[in-house]
C-alpha positions as CSV (number, residue, x, y, z in Angstrom):
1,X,6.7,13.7,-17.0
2,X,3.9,14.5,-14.5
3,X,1.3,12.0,-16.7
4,X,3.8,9.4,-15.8
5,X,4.2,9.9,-12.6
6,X,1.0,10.4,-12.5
7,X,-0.5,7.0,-13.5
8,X,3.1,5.1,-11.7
9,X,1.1,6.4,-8.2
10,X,-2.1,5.2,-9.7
11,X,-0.4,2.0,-10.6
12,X,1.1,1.6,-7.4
13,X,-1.9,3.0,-5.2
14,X,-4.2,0.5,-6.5
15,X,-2.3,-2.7,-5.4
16,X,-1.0,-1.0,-2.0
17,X,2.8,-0.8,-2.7
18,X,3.2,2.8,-1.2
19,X,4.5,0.9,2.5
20,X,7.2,-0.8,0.1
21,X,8.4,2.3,-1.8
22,X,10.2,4.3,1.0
23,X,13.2,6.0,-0.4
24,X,15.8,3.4,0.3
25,X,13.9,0.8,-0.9
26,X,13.3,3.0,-4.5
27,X,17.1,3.3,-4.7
28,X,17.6,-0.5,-4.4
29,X,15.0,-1.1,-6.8
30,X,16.4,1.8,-9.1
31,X,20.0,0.0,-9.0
32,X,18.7,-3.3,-9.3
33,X,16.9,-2.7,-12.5
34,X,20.1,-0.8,-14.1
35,X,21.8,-3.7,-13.0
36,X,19.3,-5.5,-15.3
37,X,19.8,-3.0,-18.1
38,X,23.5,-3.4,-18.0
39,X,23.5,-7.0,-18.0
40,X,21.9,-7.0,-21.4
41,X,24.7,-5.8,-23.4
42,X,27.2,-7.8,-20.9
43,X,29.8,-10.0,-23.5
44,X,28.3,-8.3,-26.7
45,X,28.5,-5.2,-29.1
46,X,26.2,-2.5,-28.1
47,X,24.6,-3.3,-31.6
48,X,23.6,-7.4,-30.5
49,X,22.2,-5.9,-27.5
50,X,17.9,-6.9,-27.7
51,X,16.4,-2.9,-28.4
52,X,13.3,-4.5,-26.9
53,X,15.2,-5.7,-23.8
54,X,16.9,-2.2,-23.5
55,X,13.1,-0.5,-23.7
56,X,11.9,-2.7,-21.3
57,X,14.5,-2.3,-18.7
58,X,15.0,1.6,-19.7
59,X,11.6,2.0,-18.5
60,X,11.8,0.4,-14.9
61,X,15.0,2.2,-14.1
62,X,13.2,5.5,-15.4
63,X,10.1,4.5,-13.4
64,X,12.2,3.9,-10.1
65,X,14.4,7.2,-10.5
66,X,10.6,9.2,-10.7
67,X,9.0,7.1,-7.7
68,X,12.0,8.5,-6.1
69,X,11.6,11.7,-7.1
70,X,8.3,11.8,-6.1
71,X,9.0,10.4,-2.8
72,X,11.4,13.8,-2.2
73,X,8.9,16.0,-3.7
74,X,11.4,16.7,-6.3
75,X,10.7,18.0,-9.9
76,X,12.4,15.5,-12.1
77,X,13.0,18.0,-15.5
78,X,13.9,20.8,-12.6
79,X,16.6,18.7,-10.8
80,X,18.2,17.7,-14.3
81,X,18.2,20.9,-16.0
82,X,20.0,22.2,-12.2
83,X,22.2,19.2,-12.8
84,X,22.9,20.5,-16.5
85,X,24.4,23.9,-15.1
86,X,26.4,22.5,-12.5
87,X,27.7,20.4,-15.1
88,X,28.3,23.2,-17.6
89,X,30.4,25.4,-15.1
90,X,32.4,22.0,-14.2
91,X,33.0,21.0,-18.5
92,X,33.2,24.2,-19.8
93,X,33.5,23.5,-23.9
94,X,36.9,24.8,-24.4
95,X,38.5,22.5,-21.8
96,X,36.0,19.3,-22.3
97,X,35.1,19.5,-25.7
98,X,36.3,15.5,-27.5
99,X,37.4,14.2,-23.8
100,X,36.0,11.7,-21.4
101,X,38.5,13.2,-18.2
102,X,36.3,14.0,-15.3
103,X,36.6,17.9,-14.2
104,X,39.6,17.4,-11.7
105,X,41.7,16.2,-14.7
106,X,40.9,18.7,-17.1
């Protein structure tokens, strides 16, 4: 995770984008290119979606979510594995195990 971030800064460094990647800006950008992502399987099976397509735009919305990470000086594997054991305390097995209802129903 930290090579990534790594060469994203390098990547953006080198042509001057830091003044356009302020947080807000990063969180348009990151919904944007889900937006994109989504739009590939719109009107067809998961299975006729492009995998290439899906890799592609995978990768900008990851690269987005860690450039705003980084912006908050935020550990991206230490925020998700927090986010894991708020989530386990809200969908304990016994109650969530083979349902989709969000906590509050359960």
């Amino acid at each position: 995770m930290q090579e990534a971030i790594k060469r994203l800064r390098q990547f953006r460094d080198a042509r001057d984008w830091k003044q356009f990647h302020n947080p807000k800006d990063l969180a348009l950008a990151l919904s944007i290119e889900a937006s994109e992502l989504l739009e590939i399987f719109l009107w067809k099976s998961a299975e006729d979606a492009d995998p290439g397509r899906v890799k592609e735009e995978l990768a900008d919305v990851l690269a987005y979510a860690l450039l705003l990470a980084d912006a908050y000086e935020l550990d991206p594997t230490e925020i998700v594995l927090k986010k894991i054991e708020i989530n386990e305390k809200k969908y304990p097995i016994s109650k969530s195990r083979g349902t989709a209802k969000k906590y509050t129903e359960l």
